[in-house]
N, CA, C and O atoms as a printed pandas DataFrame, in Angstrom:
     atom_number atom_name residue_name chain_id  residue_number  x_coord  y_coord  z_coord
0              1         N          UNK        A               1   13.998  -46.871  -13.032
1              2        CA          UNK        A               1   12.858  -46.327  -12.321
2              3         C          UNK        A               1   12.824  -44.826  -12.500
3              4         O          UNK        A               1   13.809  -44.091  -12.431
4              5         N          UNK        A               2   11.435  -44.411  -12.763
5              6        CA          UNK        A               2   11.248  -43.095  -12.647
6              7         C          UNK        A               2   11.312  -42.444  -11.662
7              8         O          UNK        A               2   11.271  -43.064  -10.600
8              9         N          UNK        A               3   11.454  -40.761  -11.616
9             10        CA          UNK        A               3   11.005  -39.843  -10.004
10            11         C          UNK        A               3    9.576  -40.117  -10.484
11            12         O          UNK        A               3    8.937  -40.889  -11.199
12            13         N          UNK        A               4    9.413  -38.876   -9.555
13            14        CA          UNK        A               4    7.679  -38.541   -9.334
14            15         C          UNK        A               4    7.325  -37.699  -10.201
15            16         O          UNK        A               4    6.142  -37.689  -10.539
16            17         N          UNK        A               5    8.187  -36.838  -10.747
17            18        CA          UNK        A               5    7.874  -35.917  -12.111
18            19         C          UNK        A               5    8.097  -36.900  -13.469
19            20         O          UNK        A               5    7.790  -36.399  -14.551
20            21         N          UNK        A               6    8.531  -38.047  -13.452
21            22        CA          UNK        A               6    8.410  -38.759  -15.063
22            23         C          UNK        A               6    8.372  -40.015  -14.801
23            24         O          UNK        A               6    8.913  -40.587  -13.854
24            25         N          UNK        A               7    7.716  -40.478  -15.658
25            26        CA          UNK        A               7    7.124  -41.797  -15.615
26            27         C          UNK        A               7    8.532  -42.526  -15.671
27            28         O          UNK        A               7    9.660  -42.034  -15.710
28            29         N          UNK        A               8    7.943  -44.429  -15.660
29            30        CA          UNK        A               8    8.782  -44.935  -15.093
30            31         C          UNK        A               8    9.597  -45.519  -16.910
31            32         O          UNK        A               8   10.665  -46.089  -17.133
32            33         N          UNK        A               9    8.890  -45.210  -17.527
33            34        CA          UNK        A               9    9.392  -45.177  -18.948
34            35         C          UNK        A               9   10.296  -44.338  -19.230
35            36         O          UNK        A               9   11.003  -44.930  -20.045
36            37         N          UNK        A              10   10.921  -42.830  -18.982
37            38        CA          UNK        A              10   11.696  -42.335  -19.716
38            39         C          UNK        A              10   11.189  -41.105  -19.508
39            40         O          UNK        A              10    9.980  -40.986  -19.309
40            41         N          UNK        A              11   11.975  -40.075  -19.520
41            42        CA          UNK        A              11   11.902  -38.362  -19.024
42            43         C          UNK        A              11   10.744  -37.714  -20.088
43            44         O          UNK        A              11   10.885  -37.660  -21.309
44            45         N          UNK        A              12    9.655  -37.274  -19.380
45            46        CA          UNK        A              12    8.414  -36.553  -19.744
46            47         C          UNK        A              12    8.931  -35.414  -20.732
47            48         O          UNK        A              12    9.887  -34.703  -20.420
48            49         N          UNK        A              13    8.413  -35.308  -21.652
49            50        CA          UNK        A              13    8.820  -33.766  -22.533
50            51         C          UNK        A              13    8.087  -33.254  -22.051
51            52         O          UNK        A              13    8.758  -32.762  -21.144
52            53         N          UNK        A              14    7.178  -32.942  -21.904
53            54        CA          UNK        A              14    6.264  -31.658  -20.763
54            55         C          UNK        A              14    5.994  -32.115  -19.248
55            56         O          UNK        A              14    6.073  -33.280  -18.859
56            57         N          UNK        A              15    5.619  -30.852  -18.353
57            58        CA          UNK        A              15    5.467  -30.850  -17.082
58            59         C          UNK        A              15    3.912  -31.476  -17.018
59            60         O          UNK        A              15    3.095  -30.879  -17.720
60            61         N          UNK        A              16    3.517  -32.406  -16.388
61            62        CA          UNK        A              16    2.096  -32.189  -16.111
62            63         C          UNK        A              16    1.140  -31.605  -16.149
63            64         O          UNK        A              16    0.177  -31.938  -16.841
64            65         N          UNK        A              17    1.181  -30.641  -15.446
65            66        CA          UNK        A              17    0.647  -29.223  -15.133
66            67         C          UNK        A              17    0.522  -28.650  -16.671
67            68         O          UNK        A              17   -0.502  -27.968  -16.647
68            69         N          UNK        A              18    1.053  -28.604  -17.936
69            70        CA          UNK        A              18    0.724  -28.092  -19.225
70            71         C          UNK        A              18   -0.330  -28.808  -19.567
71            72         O          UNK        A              18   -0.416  -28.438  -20.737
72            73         N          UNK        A              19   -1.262  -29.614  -19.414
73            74        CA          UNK        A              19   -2.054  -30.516  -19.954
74            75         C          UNK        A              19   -3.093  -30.818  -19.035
75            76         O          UNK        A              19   -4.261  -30.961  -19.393
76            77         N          UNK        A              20   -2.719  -30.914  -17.907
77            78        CA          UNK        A              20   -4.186  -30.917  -16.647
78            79         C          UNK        A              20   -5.137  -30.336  -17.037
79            80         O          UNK        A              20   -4.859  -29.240  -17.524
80            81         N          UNK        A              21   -6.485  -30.678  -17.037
81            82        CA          UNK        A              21   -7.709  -30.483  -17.500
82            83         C          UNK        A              21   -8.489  -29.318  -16.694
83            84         O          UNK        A              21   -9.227  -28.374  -16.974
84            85         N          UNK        A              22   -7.825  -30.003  -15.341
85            86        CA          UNK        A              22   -8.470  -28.756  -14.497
86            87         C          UNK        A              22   -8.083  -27.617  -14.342
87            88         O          UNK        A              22   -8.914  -26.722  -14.190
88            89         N          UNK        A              23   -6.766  -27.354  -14.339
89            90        CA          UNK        A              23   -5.912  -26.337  -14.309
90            91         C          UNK        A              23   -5.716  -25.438  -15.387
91            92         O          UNK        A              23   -5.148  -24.346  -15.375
92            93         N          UNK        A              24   -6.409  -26.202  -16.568
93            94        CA          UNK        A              24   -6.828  -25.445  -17.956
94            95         C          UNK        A              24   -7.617  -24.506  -17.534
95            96         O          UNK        A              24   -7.283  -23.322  -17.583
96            97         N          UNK        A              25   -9.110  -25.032  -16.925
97            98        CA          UNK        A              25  -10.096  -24.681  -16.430
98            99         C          UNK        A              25  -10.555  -23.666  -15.872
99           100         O          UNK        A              25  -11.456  -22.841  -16.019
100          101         N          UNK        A              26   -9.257  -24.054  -14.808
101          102        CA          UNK        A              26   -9.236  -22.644  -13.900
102          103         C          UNK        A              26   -8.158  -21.557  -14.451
103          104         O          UNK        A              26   -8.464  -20.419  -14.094
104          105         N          UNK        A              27   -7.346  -21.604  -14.985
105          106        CA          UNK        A              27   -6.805  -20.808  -15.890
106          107         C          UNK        A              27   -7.927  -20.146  -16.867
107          108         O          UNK        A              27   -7.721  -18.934  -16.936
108          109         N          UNK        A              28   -9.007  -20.537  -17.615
109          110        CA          UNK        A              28   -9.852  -19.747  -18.541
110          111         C          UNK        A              28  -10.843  -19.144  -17.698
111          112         O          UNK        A              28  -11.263  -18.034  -18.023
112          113         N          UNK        A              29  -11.286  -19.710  -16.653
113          114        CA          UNK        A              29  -11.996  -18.759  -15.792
114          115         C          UNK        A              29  -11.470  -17.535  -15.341
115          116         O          UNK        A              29  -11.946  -16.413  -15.513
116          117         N          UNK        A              30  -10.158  -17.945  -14.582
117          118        CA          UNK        A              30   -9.435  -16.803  -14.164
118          119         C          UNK        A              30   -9.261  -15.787  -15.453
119          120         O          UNK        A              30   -9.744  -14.668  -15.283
120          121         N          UNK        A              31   -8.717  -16.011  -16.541
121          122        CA          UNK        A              31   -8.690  -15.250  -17.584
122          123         C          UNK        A              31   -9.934  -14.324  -17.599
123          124         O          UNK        A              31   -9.807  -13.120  -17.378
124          125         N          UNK        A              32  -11.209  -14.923  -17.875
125          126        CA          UNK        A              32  -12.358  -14.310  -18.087
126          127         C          UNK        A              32  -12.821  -13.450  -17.059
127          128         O          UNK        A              32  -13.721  -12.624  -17.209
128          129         N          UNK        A              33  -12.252  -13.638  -16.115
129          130        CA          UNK        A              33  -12.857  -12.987  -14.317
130          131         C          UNK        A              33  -11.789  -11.935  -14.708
131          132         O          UNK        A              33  -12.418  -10.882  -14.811
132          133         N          UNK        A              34  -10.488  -11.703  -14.974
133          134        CA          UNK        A              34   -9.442  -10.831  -15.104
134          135         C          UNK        A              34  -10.587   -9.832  -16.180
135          136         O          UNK        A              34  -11.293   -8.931  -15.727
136          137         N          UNK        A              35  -10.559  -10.160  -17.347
137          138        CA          UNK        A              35  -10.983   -9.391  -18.267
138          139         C          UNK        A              35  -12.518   -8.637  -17.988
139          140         O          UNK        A              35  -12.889   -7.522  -18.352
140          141         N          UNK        A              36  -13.015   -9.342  -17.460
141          142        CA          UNK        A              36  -14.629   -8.880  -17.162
142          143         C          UNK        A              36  -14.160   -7.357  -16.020
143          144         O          UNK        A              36  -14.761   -6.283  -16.058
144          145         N          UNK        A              37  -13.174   -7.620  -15.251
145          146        CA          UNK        A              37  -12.750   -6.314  -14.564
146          147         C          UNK        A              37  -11.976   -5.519  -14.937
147          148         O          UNK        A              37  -11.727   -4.478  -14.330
148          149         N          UNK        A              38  -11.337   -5.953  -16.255
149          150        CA          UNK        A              38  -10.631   -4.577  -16.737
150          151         C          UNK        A              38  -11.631   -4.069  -17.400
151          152         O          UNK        A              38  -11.367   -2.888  -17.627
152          153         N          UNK        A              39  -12.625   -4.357  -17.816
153          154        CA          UNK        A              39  -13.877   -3.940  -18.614
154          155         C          UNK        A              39  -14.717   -3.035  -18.222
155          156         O          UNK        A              39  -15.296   -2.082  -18.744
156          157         N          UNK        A              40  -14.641   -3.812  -16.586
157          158        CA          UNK        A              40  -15.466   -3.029  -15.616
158          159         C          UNK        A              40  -14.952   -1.303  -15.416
159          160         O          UNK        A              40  -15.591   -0.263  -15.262
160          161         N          UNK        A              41  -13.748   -1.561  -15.491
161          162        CA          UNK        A              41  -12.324   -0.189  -14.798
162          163         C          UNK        A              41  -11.935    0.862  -15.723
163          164         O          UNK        A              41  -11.432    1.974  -15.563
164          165         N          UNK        A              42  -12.521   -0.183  -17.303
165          166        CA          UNK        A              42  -12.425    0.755  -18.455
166          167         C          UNK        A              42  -12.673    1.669  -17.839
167          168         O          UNK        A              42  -13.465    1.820  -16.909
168          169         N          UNK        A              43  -11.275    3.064  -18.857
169          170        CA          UNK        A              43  -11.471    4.528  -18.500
170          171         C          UNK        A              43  -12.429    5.481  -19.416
171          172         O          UNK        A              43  -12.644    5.247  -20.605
172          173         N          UNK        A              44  -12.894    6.425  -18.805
173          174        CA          UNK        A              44  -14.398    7.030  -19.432
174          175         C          UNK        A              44  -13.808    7.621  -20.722
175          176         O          UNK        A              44  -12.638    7.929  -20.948
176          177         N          UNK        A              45  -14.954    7.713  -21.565
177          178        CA          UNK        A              45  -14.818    7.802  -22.896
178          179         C          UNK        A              45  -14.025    9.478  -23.177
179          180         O          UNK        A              45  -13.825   10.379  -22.362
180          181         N          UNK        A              46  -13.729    9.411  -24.562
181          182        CA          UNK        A              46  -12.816   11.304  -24.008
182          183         C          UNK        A              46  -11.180   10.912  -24.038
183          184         O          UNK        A              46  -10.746    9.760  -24.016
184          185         N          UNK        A              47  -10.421   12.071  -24.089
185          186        CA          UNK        A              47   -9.475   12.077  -23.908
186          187         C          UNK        A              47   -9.119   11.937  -22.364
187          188         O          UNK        A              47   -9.730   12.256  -21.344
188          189         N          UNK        A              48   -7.516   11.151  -22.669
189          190        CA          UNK        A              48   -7.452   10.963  -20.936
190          191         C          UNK        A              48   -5.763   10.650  -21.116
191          192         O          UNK        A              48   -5.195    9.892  -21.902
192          193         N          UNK        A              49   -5.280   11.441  -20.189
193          194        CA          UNK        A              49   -3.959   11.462  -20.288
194          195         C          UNK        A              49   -3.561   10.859  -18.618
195          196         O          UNK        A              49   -4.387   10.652  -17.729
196          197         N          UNK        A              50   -1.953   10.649  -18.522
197          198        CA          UNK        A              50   -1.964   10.670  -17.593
198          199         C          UNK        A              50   -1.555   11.715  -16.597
199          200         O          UNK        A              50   -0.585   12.462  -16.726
200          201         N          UNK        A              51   -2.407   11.693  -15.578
201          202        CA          UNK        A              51   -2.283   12.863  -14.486
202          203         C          UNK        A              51   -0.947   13.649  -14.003
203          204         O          UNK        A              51   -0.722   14.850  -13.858
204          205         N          UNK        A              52   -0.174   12.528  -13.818
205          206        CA          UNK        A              52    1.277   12.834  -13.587
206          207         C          UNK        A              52    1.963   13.595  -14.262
207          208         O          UNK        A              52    2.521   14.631  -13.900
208          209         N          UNK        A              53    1.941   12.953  -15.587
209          210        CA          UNK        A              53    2.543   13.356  -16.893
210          211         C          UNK        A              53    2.105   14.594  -16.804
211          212         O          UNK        A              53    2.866   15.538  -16.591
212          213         N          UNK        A              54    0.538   14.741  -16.995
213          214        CA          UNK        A              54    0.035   15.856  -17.340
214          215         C          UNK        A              54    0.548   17.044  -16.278
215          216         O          UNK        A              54    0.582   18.157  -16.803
216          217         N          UNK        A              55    0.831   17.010  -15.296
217          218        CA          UNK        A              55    1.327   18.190  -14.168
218          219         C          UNK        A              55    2.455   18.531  -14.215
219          220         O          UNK        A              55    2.834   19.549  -13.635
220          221         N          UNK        A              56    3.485   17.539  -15.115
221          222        CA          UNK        A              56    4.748   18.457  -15.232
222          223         C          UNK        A              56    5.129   18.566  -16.211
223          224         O          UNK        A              56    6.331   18.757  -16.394
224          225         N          UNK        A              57    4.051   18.467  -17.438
225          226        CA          UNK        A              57    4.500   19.514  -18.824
226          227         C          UNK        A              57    3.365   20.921  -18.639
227          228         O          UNK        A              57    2.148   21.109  -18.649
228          229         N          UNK        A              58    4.801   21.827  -18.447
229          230        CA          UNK        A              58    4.055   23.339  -18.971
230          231         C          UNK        A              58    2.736   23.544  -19.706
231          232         O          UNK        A              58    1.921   24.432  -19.456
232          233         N          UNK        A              59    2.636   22.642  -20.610
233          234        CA          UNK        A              59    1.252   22.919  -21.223
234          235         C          UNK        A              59    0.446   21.882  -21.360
235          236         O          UNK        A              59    0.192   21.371  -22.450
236          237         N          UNK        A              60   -0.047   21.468  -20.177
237          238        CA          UNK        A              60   -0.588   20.541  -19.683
238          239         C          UNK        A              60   -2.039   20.843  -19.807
239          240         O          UNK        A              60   -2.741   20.101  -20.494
240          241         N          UNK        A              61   -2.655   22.103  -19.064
241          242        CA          UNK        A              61   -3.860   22.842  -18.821
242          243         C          UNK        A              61   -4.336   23.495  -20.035
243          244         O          UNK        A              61   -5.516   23.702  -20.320
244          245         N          UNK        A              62   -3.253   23.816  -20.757
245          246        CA          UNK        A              62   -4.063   24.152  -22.196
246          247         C          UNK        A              62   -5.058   23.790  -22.731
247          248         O          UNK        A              62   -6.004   24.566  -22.871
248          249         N          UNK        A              63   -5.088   22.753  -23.084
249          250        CA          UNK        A              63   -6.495   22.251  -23.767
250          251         C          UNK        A              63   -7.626   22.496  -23.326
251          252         O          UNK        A              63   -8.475   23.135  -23.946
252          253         N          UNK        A              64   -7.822   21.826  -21.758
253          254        CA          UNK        A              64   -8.866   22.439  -20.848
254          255         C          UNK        A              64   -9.223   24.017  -20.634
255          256         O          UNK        A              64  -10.375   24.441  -20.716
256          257         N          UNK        A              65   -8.144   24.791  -20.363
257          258        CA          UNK        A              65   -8.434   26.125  -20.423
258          259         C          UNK        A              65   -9.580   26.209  -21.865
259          260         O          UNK        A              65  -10.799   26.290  -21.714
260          261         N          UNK        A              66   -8.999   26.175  -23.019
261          262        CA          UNK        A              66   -9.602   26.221  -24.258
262          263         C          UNK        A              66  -10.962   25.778  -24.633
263          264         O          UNK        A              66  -11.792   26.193  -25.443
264          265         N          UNK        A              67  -10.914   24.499  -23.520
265          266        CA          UNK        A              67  -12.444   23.611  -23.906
266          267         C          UNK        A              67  -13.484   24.918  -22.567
267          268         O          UNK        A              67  -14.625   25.348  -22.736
268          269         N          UNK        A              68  -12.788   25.133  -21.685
269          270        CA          UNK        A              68  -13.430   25.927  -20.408
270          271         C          UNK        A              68  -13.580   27.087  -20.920
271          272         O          UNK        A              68  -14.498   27.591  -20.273
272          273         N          UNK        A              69  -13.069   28.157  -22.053
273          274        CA          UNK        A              69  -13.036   29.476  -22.196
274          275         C          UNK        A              69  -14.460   29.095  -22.966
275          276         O          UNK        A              69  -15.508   29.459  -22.434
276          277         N          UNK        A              70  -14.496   28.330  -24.272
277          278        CA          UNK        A              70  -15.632   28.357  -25.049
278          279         C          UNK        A              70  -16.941   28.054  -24.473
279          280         O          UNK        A              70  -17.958   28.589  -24.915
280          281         N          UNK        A              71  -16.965   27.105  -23.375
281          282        CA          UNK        A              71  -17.482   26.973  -22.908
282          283         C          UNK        A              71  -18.574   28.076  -21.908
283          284         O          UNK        A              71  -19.753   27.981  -21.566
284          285         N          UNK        A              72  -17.744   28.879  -21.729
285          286        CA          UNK        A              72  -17.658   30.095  -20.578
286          287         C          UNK        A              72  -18.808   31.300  -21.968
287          288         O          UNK        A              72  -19.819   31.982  -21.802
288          289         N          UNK        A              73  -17.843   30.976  -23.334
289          290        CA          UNK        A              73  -18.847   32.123  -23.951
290          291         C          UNK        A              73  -19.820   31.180  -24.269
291          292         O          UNK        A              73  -20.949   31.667  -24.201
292          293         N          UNK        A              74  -19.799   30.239  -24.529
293          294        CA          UNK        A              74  -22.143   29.620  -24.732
294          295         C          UNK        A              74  -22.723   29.724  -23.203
295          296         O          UNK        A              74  -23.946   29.607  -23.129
296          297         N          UNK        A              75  -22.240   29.864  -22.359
297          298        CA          UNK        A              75  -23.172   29.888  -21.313
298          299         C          UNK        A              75  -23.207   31.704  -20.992
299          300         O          UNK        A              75  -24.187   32.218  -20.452
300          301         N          UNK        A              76  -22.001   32.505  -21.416
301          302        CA          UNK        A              76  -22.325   33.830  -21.253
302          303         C          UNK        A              76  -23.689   33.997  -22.835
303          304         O          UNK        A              76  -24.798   34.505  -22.669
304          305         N          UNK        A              77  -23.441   33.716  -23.524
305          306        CA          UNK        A              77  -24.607   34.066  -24.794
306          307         C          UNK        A              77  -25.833   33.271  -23.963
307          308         O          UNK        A              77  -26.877   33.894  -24.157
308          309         N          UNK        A              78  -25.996   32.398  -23.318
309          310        CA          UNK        A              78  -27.426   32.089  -23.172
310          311         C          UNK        A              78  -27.770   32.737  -21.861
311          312         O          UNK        A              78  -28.939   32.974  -21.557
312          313         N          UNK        A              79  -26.666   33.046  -21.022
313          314        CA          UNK        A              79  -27.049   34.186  -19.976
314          315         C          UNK        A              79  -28.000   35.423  -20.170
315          316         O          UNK        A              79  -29.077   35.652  -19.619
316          317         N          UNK        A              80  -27.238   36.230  -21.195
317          318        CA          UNK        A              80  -27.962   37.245  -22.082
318          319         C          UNK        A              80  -28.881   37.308  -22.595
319          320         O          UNK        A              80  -29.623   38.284  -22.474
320          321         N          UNK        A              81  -29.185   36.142  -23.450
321          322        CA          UNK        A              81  -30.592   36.213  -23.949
322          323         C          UNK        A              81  -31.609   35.566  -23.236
323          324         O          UNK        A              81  -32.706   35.232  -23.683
324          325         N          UNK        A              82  -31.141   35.395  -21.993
325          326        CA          UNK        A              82  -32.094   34.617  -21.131
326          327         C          UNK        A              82  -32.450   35.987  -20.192
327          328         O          UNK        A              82  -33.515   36.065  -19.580
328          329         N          UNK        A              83  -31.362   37.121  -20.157
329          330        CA          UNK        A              83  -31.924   38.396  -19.302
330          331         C          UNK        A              83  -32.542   39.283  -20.567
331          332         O          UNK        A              83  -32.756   40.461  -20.279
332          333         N          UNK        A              84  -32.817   38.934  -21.746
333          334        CA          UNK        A              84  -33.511   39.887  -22.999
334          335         C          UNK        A              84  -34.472   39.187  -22.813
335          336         O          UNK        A              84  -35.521   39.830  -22.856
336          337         N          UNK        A              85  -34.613   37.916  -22.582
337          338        CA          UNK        A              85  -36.306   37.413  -22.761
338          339         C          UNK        A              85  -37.083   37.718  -21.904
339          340         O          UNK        A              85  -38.301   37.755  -22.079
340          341         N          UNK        A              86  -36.244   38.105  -20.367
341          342        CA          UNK        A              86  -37.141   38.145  -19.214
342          343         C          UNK        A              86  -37.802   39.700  -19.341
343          344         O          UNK        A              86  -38.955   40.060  -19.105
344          345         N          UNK        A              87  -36.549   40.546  -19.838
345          346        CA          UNK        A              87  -36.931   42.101  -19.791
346          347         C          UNK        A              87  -37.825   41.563  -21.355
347          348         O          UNK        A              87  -38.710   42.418  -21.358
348          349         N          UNK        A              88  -38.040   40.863  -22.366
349          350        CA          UNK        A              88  -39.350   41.499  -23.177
350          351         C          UNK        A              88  -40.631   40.834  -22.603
351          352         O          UNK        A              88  -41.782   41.230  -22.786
352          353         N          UNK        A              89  -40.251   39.792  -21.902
353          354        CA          UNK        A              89  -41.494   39.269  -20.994
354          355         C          UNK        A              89  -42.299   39.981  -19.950
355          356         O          UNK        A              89  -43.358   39.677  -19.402
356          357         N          UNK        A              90  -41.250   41.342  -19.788
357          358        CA          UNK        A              90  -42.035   42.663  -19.044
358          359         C          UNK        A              90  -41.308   42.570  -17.555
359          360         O          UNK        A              90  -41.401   43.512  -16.768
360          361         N          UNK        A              91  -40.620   41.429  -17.250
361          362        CA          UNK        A              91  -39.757   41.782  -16.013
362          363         C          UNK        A              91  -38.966   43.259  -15.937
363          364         O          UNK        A              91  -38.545   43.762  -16.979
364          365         N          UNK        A              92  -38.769   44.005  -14.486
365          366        CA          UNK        A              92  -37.964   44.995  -14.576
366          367         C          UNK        A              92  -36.787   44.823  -14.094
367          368         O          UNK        A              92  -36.891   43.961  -13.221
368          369         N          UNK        A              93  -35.422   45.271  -14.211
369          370        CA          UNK        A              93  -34.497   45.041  -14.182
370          371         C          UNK        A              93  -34.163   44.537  -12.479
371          372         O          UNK        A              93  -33.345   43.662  -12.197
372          373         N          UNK        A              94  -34.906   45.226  -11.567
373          374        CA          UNK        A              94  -34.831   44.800   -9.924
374          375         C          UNK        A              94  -35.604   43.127  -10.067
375          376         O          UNK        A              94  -35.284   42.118   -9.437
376          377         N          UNK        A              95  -36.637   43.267  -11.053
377          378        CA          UNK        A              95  -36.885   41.623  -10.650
378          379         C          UNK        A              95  -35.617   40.578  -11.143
379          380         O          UNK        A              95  -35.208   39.546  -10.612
380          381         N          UNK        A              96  -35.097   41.406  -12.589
381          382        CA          UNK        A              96  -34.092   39.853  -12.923
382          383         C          UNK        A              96  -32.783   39.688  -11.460
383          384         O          UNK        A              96  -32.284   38.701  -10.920
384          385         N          UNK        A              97  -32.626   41.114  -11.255
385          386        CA          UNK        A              97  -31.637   41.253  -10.504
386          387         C          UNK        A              97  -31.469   40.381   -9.370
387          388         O          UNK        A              97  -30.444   39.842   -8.952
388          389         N          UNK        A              98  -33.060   40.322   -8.798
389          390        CA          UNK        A              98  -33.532   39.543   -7.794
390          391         C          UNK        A              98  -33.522   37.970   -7.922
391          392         O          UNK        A              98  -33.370   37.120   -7.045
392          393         N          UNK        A              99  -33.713   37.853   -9.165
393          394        CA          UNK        A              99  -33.625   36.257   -9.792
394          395         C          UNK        A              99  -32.049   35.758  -10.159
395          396         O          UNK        A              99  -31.667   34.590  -10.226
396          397         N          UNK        A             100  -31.569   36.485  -10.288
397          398        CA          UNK        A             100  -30.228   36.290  -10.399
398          399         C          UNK        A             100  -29.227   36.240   -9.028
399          400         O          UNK        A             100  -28.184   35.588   -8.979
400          401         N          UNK        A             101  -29.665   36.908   -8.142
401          402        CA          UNK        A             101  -29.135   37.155   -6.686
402          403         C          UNK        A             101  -27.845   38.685   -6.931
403          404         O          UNK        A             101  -26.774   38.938   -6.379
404          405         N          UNK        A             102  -28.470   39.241   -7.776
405          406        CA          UNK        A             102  -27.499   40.397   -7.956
406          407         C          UNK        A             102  -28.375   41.652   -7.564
407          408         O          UNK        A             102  -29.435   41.961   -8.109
408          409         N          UNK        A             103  -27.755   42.325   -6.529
409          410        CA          UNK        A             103  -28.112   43.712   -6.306
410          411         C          UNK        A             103  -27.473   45.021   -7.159
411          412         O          UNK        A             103  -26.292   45.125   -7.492
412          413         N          UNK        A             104  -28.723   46.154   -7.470
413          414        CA          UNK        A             104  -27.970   47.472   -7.927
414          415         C          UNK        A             104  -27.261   47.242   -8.097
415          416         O          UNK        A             104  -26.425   48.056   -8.489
């Protein structure tokens, strides 16, 4: 006589449970529900390090500084020629000043 895990013929080479239809089932769902949310969580496009890491190597901020400095001169160059267009547009220097929120 068999247990309840193998028939009454002779010891099962697999567990049940490897072959259940339903349990397949819900195994490929679950799979697909897993993946559809790492998909979702994907990290934004770009470089991306990790945070941790990144705070305790010395030159961690580098890059950013670098991407932030260049950055800093295209918005100073369009600053400038955005206060040359206003002064040839006939503004006087108290109006940009005023548009800018900068006094004398």
């Amino acid at each position: 006589m068999g247990t309840a895990d193998e028939p009454a013929s002779g010891p099962a080479t697999e567990p049940w449970w490897d072959n259940d239809p339903e349990l397949q089932e819900i195994i490929r769902r679950s799979t697909e529900q897993l993946q559809r949310e790492i998909e979702a969580c994907a990290p934004l496009p770009g470089p991306q390090g990790d945070p941790v890491v990144e705070n305790l190597s010395p030159t961690a901020g580098l890059p950013q500084l670098t991407h932030i400095r260049e950055e800093l001169d295209r918005l100073q160059t369009r600053y400038e020629k955005a206060v040359l267009t206003a002064r040839n547009a006939g503004l006087s220097w108290a109006q940009i000043g005023t548009a800018l929120g900068v006094s004398k």
